[in-house]
KEDO-559119 format. One record per residue (C-alpha): x, y, z; residue in one letter; residue number from 0. Coordinates in nm, 4 decimals, always signed. Example, Ala and Ser with C-alpha at 12.3 -4.5 7.8 and 13.67 -1.06 7.14 Angstrom:
# residues 2
NODE         u         v         w  r    k
NODE   +1.2300   -0.4500   +0.7800  A    0
NODE   +1.3670   -0.1060   +0.7140  S    1
//
This chain:
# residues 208
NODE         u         v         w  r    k
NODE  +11.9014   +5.1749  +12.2553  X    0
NODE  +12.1444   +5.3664  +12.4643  X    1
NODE  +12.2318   +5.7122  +12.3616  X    2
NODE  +12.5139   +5.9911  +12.3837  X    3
NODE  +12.4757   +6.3279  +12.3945  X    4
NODE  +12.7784   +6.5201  +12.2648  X    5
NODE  +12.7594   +6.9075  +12.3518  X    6
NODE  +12.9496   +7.1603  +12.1118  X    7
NODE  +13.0757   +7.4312  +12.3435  X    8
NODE  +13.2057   +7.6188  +12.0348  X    9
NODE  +13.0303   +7.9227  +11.8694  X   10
NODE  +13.1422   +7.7882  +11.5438  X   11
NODE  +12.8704   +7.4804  +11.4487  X   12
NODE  +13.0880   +7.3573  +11.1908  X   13
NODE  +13.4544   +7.4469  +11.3588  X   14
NODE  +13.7449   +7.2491  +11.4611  X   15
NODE  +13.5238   +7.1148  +11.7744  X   16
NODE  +13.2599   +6.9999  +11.5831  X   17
NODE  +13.4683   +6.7974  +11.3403  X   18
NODE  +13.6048   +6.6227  +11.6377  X   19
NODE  +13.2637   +6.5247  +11.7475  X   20
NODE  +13.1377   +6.4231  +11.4492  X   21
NODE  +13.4080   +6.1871  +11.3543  X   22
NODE  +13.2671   +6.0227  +11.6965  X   23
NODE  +12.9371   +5.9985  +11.5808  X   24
NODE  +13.0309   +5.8248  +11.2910  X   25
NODE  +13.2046   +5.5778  +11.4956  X   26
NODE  +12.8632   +5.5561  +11.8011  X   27
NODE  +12.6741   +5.4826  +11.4275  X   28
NODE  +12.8347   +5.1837  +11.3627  X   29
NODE  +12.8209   +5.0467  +11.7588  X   30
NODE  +12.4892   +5.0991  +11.7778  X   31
NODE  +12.4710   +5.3975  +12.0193  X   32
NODE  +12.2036   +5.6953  +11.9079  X   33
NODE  +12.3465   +6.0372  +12.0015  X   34
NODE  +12.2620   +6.4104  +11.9865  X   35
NODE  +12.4742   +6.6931  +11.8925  X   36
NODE  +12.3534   +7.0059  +12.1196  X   37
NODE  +12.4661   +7.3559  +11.9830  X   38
NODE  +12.5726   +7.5053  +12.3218  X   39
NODE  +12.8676   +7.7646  +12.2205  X   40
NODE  +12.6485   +8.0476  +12.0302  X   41
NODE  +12.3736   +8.0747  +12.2973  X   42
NODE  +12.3308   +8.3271  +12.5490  X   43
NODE  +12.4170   +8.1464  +12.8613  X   44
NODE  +12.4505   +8.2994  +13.1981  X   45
NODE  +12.6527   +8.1679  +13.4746  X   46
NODE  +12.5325   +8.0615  +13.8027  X   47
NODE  +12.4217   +8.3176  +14.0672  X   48
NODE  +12.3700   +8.0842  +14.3247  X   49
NODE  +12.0257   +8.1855  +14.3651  X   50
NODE  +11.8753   +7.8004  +14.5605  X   51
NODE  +11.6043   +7.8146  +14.3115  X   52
NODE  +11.6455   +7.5141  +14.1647  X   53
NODE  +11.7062   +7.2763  +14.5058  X   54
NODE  +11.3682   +7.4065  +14.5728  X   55
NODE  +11.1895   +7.4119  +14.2386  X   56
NODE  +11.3937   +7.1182  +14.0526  X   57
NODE  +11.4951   +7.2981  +13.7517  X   58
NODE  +11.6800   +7.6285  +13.7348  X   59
NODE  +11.5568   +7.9937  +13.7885  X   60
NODE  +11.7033   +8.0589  +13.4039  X   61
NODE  +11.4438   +7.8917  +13.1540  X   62
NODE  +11.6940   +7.8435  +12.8637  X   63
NODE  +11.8458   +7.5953  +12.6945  X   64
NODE  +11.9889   +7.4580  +13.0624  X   65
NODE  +11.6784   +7.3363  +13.0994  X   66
NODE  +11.5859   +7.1753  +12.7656  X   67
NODE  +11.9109   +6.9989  +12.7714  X   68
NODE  +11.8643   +6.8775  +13.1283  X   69
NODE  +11.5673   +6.5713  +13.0788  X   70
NODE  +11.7846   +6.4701  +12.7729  X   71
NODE  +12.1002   +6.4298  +13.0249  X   72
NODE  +11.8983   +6.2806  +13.2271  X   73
NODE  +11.7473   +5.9526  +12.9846  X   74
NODE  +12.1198   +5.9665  +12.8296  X   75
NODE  +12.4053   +5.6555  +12.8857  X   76
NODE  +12.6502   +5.9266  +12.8122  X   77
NODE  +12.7822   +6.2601  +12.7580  X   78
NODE  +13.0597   +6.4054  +12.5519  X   79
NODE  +13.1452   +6.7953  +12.5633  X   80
NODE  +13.3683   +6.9400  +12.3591  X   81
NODE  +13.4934   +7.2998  +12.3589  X   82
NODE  +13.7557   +7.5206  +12.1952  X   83
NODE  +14.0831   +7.6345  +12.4231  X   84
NODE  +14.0325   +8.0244  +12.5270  X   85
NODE  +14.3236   +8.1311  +12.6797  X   86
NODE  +14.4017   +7.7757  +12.7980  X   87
NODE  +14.0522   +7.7161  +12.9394  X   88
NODE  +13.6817   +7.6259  +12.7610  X   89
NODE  +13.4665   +7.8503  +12.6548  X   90
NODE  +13.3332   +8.0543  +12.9279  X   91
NODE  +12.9674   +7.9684  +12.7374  X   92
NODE  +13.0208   +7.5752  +12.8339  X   93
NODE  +13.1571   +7.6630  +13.1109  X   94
NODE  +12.8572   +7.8792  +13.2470  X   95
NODE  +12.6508   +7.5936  +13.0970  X   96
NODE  +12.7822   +7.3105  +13.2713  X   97
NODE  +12.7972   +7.4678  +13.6093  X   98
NODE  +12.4043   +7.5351  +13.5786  X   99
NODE  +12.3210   +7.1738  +13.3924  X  100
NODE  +12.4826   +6.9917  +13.7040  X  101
NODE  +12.4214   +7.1876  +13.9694  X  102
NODE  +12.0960   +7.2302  +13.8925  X  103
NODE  +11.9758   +6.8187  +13.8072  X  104
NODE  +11.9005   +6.6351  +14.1149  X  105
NODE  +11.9317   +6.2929  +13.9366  X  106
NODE  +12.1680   +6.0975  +13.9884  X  107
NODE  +12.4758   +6.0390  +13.7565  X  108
NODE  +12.6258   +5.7288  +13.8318  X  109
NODE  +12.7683   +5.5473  +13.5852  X  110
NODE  +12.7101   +5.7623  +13.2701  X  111
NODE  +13.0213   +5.7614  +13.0878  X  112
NODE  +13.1619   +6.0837  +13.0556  X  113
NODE  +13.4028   +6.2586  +12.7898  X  114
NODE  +13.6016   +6.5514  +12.7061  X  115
NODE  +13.7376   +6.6941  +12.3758  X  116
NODE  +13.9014   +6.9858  +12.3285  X  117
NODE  +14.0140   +7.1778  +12.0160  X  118
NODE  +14.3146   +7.4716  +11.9597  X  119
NODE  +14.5359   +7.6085  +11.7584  X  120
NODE  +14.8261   +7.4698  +11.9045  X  121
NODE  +14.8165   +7.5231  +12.3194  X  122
NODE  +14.6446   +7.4962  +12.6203  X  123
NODE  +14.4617   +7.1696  +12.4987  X  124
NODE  +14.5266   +6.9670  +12.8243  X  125
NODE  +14.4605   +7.2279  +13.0807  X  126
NODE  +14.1162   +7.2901  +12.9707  X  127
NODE  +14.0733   +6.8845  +12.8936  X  128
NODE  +14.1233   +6.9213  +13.2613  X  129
NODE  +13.8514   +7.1620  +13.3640  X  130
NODE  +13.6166   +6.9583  +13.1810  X  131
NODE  +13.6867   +6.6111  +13.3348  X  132
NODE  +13.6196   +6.7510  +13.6933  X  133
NODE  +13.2303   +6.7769  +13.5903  X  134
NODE  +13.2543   +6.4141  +13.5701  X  135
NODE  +13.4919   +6.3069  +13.8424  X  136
NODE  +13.2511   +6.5140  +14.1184  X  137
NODE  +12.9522   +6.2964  +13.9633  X  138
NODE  +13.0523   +5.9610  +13.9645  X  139
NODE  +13.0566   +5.9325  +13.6236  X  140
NODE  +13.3669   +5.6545  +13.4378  X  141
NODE  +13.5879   +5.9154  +13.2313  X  142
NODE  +13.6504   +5.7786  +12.8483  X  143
NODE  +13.9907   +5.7825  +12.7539  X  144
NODE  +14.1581   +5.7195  +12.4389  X  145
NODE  +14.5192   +5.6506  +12.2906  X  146
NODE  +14.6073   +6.0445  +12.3019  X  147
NODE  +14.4562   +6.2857  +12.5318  X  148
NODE  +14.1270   +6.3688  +12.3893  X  149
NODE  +14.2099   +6.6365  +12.1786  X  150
NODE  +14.2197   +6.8075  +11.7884  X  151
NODE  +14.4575   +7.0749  +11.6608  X  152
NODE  +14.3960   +7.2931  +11.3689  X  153
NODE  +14.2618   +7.6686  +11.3204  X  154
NODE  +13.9765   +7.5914  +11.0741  X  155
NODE  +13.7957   +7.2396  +11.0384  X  156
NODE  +14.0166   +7.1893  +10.7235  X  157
NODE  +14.2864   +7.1824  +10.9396  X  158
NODE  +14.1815   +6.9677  +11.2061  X  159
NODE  +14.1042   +6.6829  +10.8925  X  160
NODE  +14.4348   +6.6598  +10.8457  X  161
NODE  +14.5237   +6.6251  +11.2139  X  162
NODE  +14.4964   +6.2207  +11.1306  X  163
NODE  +14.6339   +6.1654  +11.4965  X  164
NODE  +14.3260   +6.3509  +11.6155  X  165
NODE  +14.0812   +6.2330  +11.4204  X  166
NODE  +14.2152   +5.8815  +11.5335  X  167
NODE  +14.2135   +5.9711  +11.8554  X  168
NODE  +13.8348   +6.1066  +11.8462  X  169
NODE  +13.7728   +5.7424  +11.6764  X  170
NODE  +13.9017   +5.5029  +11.9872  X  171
NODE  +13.7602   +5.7658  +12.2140  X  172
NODE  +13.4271   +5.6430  +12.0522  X  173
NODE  +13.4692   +5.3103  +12.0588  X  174
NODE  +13.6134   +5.2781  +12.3989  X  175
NODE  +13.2959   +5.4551  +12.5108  X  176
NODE  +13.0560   +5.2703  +12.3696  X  177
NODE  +13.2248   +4.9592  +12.5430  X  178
NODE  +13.1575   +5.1003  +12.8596  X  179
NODE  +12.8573   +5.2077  +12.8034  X  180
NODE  +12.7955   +4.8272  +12.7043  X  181
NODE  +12.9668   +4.7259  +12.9610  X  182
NODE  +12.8053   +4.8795  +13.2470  X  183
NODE  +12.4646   +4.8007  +13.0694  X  184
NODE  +12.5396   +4.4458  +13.1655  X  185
NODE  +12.6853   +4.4765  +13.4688  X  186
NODE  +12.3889   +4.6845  +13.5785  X  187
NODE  +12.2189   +4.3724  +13.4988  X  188
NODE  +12.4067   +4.1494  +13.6859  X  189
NODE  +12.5296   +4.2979  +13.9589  X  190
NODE  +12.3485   +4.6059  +14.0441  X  191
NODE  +12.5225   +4.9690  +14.0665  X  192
NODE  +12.7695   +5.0306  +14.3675  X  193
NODE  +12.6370   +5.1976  +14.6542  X  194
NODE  +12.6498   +5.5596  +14.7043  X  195
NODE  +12.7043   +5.6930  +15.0515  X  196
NODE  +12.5589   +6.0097  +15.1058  X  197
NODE  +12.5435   +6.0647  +15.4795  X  198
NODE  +12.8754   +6.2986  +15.5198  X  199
NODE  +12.8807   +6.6467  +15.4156  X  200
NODE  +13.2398   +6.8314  +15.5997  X  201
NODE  +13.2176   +7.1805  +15.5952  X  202
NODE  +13.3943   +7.2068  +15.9121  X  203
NODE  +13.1049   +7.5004  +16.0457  X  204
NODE  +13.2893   +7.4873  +16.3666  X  205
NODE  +13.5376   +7.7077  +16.2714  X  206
NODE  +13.8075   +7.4001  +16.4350  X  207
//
């Protein structure tokens, strides 16, 4: 069965962000798809320190939830991550999360479908839906998209239940993800995955 794991980058379990995801789940219920919800936002999470630990040893230097998380990415057809707008950015905890979770994996990510959601108030929704679709874009992972940009407004969950736009937005998200993820399934089948070439790596260490 493939599976979706949907990462809640807020502090709040049971916040604005995690009404958007779970009005996804319902919707990955009824197409078959398992998922996970992963409380990331109320953990201690570090950044990165650029250390090279984990290009030697495989896993990073920081044995938190980084770590836990990253076999589960790994085995997983997808990944949603949804976050709260600070100051028209995520959460500096996903943030510092998903900076170690990718950095740190070796394996490759080809082809898992990737997805953003952000929650707010009223502002600064799109320019941190844009921070979190460059995770995916570096990896070679398909971005879900929906009939809205994938996003909830409200300043308690309450509020965001009422955002019926949202909510309906959170819905097509989920079902245009779990056609790709179908989708690729098949074509994986029949056609193999493109091939990645790896052999260039410009830094220009010339100085030219």
């Amino acid at each position: 069965m493939a599976k979706v794991l949907l990462l809640n980058g807020s502090p709040r379990a049971n916040g604005c962000t995690a009404t958007a995801l779970d009005e996804m789940v319902k919707v990955f219920n009824e197409e078959g798809i398992e998922t996970e919800i992963i409380q990331v936002g109320n953990k201690n999470i570090r950044g990165c320190v650029a250390c090279g630990y984990c290009g030697k040893n495989g896993k990073c230097v920081v044995d938190d939830l980084v770590n836990e998380v990253a076999p589960k990415f790994e085995e997983a057809d997808g990944l949603v991550v949804g976050s709260p707008v600070y100051y028209a950015s995520p959460n500096g905890t996903i943030l510092s999360f998903m900076d170690r979770l990718f950095y740190s994996t070796s394996f490759s990510k080809h082809f898992k479908v990737g997805a953003a959601v952000v929650s707010a108030r009223r502002g600064g929704n799109t320019a941190s839906f844009d921070v979190l679709n460059k995770y995916f874009t570096i990896s070679g992972m398909p971005v879900a998209s929906s009939t809205y940009w994938n996003q909830v407004h409200g300043f308690s969950s309450e509020d965001v239940k009422k955002d019926l736009e949202g909510l309906q937005t959170m819905r097509n998200l989920a079902r245009n993800m779990s056609f790709m993820i179908k989708a690729f399934a098949d074509a994986k089948e029949k056609y193999g995955l493109p091939e990645v070439e790896r052999g260039s790596f410009t830094s220009f260490g010339d100085g030219k």
